[in-house]
C-alpha positions, 0 to 999 in steps of 0.5 A, a space after each residue: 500500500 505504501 508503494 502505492 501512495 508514494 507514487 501520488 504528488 499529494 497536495 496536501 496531507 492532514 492527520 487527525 488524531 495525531 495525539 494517540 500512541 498509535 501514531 507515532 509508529 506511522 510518522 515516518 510512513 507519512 514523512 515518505 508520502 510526496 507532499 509539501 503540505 502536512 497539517 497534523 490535528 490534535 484533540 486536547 489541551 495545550 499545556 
């Protein structure tokens, strides 16, 4: 799958629910995809 969306020229790239432990195993995945824009979304207060 990931071969797949390199091949993509993203315009952009936005990431819901990037405070969960679970994402920080896909990061690196999503730095490869082709894009200059990433917007990462968290859910929480700001300390």
């Amino acid at each position: 799958d990931m071969e797949f969306l390199e091949c993509i020229g993203w315009e952009s790239i936005i990431i819901d629910q990037c405070h969960t432990s679970k994402m920080s195993k896909h990061f690196e995945k999503i730095r490869r995809l082709n894009t200059d824009f990433r917007l990462l979304l968290f859910n929480g207060q700001i300390k």
